[in-house]
C-alpha positions as YAML, in Angstrom:
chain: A
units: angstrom
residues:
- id: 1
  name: UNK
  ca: [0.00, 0.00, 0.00]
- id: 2
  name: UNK
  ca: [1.50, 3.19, -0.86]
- id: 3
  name: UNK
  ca: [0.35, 6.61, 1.09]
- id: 4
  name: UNK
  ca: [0.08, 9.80, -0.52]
- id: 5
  name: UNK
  ca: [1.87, 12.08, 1.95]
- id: 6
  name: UNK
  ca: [1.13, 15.21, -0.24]
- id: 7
  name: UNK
  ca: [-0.56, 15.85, -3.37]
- id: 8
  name: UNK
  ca: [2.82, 17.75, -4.28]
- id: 9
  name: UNK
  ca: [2.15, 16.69, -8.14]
- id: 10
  name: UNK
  ca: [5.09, 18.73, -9.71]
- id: 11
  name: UNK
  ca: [4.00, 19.67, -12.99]
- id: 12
  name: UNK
  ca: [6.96, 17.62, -14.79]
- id: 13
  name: UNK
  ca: [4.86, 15.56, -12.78]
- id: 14
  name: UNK
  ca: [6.99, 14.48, -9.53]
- id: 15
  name: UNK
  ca: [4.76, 12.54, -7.01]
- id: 16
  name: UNK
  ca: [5.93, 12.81, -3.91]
- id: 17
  name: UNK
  ca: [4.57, 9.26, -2.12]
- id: 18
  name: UNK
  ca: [6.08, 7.54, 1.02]
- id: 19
  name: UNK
  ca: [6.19, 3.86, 0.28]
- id: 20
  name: UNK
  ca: [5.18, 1.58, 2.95]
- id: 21
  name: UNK
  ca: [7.28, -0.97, 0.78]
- id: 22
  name: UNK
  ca: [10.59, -1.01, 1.43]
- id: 23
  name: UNK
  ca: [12.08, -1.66, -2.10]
- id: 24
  name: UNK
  ca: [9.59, 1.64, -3.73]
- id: 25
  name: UNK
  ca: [11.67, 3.28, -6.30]
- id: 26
  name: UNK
  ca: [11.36, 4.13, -9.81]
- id: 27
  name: UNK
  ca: [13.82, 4.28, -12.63]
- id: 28
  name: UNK
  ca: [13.01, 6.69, -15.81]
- id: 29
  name: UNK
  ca: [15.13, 4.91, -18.90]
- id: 30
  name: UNK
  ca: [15.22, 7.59, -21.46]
- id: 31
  name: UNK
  ca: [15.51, 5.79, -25.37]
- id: 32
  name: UNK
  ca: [16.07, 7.02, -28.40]
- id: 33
  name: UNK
  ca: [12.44, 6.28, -29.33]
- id: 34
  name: UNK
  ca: [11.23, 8.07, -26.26]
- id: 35
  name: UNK
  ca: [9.59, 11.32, -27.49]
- id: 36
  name: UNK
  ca: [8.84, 14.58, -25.59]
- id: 37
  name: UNK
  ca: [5.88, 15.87, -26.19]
- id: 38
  name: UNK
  ca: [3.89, 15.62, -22.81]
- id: 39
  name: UNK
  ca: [5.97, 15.95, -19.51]
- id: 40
  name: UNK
  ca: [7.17, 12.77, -18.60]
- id: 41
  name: UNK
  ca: [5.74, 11.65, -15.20]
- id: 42
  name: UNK
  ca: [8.32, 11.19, -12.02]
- id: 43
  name: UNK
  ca: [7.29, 9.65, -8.56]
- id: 44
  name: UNK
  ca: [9.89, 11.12, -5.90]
- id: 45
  name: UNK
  ca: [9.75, 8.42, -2.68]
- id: 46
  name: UNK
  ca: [10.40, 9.54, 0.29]
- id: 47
  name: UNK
  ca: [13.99, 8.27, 1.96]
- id: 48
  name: UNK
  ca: [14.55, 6.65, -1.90]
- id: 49
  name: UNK
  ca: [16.30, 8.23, -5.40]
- id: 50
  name: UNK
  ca: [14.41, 8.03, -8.19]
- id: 51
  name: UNK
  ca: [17.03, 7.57, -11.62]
- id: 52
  name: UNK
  ca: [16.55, 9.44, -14.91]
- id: 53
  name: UNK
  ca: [18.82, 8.05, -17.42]
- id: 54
  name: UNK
  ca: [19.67, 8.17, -20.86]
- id: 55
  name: UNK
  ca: [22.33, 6.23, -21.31]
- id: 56
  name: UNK
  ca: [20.71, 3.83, -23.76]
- id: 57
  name: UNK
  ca: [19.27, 6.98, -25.73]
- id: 58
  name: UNK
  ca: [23.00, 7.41, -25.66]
- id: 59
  name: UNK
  ca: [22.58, 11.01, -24.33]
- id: 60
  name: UNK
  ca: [24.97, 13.25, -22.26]
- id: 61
  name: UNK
  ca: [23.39, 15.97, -19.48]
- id: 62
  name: UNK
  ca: [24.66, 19.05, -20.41]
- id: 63
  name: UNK
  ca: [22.08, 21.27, -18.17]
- id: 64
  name: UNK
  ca: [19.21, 20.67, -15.43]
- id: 65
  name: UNK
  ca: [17.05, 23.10, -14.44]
- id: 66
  name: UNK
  ca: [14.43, 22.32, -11.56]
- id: 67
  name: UNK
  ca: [12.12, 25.34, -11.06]
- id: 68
  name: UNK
  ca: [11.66, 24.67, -7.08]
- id: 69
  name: UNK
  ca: [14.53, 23.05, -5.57]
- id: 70
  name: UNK
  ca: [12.49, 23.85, -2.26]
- id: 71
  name: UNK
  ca: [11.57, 20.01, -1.81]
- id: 72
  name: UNK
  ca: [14.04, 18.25, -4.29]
- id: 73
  name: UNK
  ca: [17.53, 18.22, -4.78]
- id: 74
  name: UNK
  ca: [19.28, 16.03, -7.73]
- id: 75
  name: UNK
  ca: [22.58, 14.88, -8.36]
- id: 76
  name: UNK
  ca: [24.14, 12.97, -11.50]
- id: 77
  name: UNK
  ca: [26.33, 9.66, -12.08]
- id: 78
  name: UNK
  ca: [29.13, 12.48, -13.30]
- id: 79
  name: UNK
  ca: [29.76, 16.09, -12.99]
- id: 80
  name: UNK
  ca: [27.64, 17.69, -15.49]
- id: 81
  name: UNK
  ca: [29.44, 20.47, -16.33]
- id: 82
  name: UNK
  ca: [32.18, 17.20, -17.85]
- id: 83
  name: UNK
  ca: [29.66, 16.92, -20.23]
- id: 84
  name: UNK
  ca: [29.52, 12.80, -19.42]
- id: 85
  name: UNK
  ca: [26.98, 12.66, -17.23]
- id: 86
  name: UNK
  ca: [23.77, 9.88, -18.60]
- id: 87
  name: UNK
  ca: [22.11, 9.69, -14.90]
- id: 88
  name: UNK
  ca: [20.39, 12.33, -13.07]
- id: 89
  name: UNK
  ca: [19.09, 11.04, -9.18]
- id: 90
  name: UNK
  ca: [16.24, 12.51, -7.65]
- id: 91
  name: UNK
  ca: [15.86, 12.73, -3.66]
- id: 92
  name: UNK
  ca: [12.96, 14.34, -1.82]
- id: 93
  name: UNK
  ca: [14.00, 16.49, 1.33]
- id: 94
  name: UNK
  ca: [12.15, 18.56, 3.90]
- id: 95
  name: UNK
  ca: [11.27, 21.85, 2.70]
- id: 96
  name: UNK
  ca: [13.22, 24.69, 2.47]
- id: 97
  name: UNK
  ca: [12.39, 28.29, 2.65]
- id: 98
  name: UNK
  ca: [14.73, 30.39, 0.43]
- id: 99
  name: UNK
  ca: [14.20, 34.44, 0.50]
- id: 100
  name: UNK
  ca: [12.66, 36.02, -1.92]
- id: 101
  name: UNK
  ca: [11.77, 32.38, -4.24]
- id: 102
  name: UNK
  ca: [8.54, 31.28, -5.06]
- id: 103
  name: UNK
  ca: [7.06, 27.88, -4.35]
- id: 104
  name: UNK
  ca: [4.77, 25.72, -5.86]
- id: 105
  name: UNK
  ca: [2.75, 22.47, -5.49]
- id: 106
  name: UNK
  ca: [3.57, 21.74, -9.07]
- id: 107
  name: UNK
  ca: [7.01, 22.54, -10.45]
- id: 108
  name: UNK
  ca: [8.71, 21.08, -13.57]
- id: 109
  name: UNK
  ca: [12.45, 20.16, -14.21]
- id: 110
  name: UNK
  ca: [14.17, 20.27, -17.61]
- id: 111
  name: UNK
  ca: [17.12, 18.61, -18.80]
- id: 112
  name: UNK
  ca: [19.18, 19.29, -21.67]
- id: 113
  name: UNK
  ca: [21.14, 16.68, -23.49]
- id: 114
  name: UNK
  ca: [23.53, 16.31, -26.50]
- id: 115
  name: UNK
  ca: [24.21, 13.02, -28.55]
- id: 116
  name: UNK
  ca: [27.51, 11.89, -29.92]
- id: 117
  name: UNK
  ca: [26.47, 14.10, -33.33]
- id: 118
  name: UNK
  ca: [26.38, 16.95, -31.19]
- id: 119
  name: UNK
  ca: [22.30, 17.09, -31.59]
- id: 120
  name: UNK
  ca: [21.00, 18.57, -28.16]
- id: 121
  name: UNK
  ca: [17.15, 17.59, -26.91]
- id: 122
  name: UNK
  ca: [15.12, 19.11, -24.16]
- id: 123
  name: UNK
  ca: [13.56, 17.23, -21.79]
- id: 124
  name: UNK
  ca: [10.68, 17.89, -19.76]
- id: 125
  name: UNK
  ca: [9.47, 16.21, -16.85]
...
């Protein structure tokens, strides 16, 4: 049974849910078929990461951007600023206040990517 501990939907669509199963997690496997033209859907657990990775899309993160970083903070499998990162982990925390930023129930992240051709591709979750 899973419990809904707030109906923080971000609009990339992260659910926030604390599992009462111990194993909860979810992995997003980005392809090269995958296509972006709704925001992609992310469950956040509570106490678990939740992967986004494009590593068989064959896709390097060149730039995240999470519009409220008040309840999320993410980290990647590389530095991204190497240009070799293919994993981006998600990890819900208790919320901040920062001064002067906005929050919101619903919040969207974006990732950019480049292929081996050089061809970059937004992604929006």
């Amino acid at each position: 049974m899973i419990r809904q501990i707030s109906p923080l939907v971000l609009a990339l669509s992260f659910t926030l849910f604390q599992p009462s199963v111990i194993g909860a997690q979810e992995i997003i496997r980005v392809s090269p078929t995958t296509t972006n033209q709704q925001p992609i859907t992310v469950k956040v657990w509570s106490g678990r990461a939740t992967a986004i990775d494009f590593s068989s899309a064959k896709q390097r993160i060149i730039s995240v951007v999470l519009a409220d970083p008040s309840k999320l903070v993410y980290n990647a499998d590389l530095p991204i600023e190497s240009g070799q990162a293919s994993t981006l982990f998600l990890k819900q925390i208790q919320p901040l206040k920062f001064p002067g930023a906005t929050r919101a129930n619903l919040t969207n992240l974006f990732i950019k990517t480049v292929d081996a051709q050089g061809r970059q591709q937004l992604h929006v979750f």
